[in-house]
Every structure is written in C-alpha cells, then in structure tokens.
DOTI-989761 format. One line per 2 residues: their letters; for each residue z, y, x of C-alpha. Coordinates in nm, 2 decimals. Layout:
! DOTI-989761
a	Z/Y/X; ...
***
This chain:
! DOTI-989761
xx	6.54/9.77/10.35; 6.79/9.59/10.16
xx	7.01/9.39/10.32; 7.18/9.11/10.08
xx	7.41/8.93/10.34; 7.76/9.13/10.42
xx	7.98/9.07/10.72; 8.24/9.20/10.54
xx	8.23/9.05/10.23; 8.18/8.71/10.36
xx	8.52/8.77/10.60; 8.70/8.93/10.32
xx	8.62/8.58/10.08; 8.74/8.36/10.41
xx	9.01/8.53/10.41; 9.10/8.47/10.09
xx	9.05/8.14/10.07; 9.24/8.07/10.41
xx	9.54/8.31/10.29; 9.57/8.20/9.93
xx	9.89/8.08/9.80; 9.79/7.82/9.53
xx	9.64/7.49/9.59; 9.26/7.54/9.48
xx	9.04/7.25/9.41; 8.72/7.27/9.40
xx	8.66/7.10/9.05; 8.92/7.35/8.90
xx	8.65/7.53/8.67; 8.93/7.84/8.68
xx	9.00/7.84/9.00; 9.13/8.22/9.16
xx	8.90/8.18/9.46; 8.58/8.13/9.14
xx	8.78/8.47/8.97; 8.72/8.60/9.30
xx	8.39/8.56/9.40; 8.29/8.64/9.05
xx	8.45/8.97/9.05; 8.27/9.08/9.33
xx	7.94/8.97/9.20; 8.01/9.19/8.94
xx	8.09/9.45/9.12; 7.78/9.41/9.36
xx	7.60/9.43/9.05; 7.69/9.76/8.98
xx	7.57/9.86/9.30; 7.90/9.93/9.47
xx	7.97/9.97/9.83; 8.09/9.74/10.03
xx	8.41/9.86/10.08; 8.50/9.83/9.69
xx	8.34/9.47/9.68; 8.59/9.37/9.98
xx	8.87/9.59/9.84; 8.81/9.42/9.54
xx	8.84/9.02/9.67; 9.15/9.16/9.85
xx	9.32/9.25/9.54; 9.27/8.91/9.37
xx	9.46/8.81/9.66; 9.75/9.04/9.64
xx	9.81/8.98/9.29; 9.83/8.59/9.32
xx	10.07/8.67/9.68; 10.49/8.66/9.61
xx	10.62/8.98/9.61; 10.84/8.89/9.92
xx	10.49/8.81/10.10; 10.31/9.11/10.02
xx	10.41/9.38/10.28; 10.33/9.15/10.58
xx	9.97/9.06/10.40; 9.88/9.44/10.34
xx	9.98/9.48/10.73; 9.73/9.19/10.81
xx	9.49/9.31/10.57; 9.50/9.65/10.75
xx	9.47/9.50/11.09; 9.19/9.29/11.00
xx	9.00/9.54/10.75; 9.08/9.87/10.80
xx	9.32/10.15/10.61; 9.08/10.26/10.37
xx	9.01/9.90/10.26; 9.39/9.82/10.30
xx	9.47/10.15/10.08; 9.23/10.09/9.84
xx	9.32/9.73/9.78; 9.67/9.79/9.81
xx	9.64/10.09/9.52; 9.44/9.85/9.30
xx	9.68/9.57/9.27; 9.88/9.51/8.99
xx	10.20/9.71/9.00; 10.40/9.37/8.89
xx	10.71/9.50/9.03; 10.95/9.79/8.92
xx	11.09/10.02/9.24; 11.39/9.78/9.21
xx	11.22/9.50/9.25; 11.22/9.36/8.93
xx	10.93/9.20/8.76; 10.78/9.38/8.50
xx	10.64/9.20/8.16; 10.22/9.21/8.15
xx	10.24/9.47/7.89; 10.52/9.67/8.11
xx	10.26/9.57/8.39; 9.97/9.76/8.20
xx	10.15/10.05/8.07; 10.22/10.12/8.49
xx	9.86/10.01/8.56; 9.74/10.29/8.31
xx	9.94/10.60/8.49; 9.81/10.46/8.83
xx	9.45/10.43/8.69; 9.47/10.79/8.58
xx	9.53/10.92/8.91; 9.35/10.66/9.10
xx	9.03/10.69/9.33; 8.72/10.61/9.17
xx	8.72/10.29/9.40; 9.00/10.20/9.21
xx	8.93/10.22/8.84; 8.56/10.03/8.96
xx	8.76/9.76/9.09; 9.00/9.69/8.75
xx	8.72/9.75/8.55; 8.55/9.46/8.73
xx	8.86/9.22/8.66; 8.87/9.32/8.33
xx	8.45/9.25/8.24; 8.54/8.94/8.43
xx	8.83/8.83/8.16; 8.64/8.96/7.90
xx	8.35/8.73/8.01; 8.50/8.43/8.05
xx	8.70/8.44/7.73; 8.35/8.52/7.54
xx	8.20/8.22/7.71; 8.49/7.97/7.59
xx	8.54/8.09/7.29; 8.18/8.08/7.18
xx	8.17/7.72/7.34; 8.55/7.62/7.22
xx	8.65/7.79/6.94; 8.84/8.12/6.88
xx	9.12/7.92/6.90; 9.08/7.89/7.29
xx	9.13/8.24/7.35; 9.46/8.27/7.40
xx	9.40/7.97/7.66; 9.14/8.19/7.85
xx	9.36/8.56/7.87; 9.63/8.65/8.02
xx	9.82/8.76/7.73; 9.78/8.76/7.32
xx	9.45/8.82/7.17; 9.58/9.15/7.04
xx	9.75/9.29/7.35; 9.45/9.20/7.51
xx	9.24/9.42/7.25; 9.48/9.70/7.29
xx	9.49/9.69/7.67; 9.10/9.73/7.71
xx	9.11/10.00/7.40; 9.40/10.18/7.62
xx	9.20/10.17/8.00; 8.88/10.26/7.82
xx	9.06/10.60/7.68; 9.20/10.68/8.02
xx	8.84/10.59/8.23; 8.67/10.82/7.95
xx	8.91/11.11/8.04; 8.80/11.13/8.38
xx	8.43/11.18/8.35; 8.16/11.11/8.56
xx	8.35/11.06/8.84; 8.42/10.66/8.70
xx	8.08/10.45/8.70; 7.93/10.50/8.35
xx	7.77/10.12/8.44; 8.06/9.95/8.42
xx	8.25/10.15/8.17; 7.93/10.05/7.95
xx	7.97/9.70/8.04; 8.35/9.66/7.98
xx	8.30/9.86/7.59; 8.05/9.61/7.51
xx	8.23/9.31/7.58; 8.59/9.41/7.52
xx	8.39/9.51/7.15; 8.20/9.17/7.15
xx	8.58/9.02/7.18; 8.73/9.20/6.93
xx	8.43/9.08/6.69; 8.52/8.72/6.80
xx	8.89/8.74/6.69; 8.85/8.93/6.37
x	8.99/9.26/6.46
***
C-alpha cells in the first residue's frame, strides 16, 4: 500500500512556515514557503524518502535564517526531527559563510558548495539537485511567458554564472556514479540545457 500523507513532511512544512524569517504573503507568487513546498514535490517525485523530502524543506529554511540564528535552529531542528535529519539538512545548506564568519559572494558560495557536494551523502546532492530543477523551472516558465529578458529577475545570479554553476554541479554529480539518482541528474541536464537554449549560449 502506498501511503501519500507524511507526518513528517507535513510537521517539517509547519515548521517552516511558523519559523521563517521573512514576512510571506500569500499572494506573493515567489514566496520561499511556495520554493519550499515545490522542492519537495520534486523531490517526492523522484521517489525519495522521507527523510530527504523533510531534510530538504529544512534547508530552505536554514538558508533564508541569519547566520547569528542558525546554531540555535539546527539545535531545535534536532530536537524536533532527529540527527540524521538535522545532519542532513544542516550538510545541505548553503555554506554562505567563510570559517570567519564572513559572507561569501554566490559564486564564492558555489565554488564551496561544489567541494561539499563532492564529498556529500547521496541525501545531499538529491536535495541541491532539487533546488536547482526548481530554479531552473521557474526561470523557463517566466521567461517563456516574459521574455528572456526576465531571467535575470527569476535567478539568483547572472544568466551566465547561472549556466556555469549547473555545467560545474553536473560534472561533479557525474563523477560519483550511481550512487547520485540518475532521475534527477536527468532532469536537472534537461533543463539547465533547455535554459541555456533560451539565453543564447
């Protein structure tokens, strides 16, 4: 029997929505809780296990948390869900801080991300390459209803950065065989492709 409702998940999207820092409204078409939940519909689409899809939502929410306020949320997060959910959200979030404490540029951000990714549990490089069909999907869907000249309005950094980031985590996920889902490797080379055809590159 399948079973389509998750204890878990639906806790892990409460508590997201009760812990996240920016003001959400509900007719904000980008909205992070929206990211969110749409990352782990992707990721239940691939046929995940729970514990990624919750790891997952509880990454969005460390990423969007102030530095300052991150150890006491990975201490609640652990309390509330467990270390290997804890560890694996923890491991995925973006490494947006240098060991001094100084905040690293998205491309500085990336080039970290890609080191981490190499080493990382396959739980892990699901979970990024989740968020990253998810930006890929979103800017598709408003540049094919906007313009190309949206898509800098849709991602979170220059078109070509963008392009060389997804060319860059692709190399690394291929490197590590089959112990990354082929699924959503496939899914993330088709649309990072299908952006690249959109900007002309």
């Amino acid at each position: 029997m399948i079973n389509g409702y998750s204890d878990s998940i639906h806790h892990a999207l409460a508590f997201c929505a009760k812990h996240h820092p920016v003001p959400v409204s509900r007719h904000d078409v980008h909205s992070p809780l929206l990211t969110t939940a749409s990352i782990a519909v992707i990721l239940c689409r691939h046929q995940t296990d729970d514990a990624t899809v919750v790891a997952g939502i509880l990454k969005q929410l460390i990423d969007a948390t102030p530095q300052a306020a991150v150890p006491a949320l990975n201490q609640n997060i652990a309390r509330r869900f467990g270390g290997l959910i804890a560890g694996a959200a923890e491991a995925a979030a973006e490494p947006r801080f240098d060991p001094l404490g100084r905040e690293r540029t998205w491309k500085a951000t990336r080039f970290e991300a890609l080191a981490k990714i190499a080493g990382a549990s396959p739980r892990v490089a699901d979970i990024w390459m989740a968020s990253e069909i998810h930006t890929c999907g979103v800017a598709l869907t408003d540049i094919r209803r906007l313009g190309v000249e949206y898509a800098r309005s849709v991602t979170p950094c220059p078109p070509a950065e963008l392009l060389w980031w997804h060319a860059a985590l692709l190399e690394v996920l291929s490197g590590r065989g089959a112990e990354v889902r082929v699924t959503l490797q496939e899914e993330l080379r088709q649309l990072s492709t299908q952006v690249r055809g959109c900007l002309g590159r």
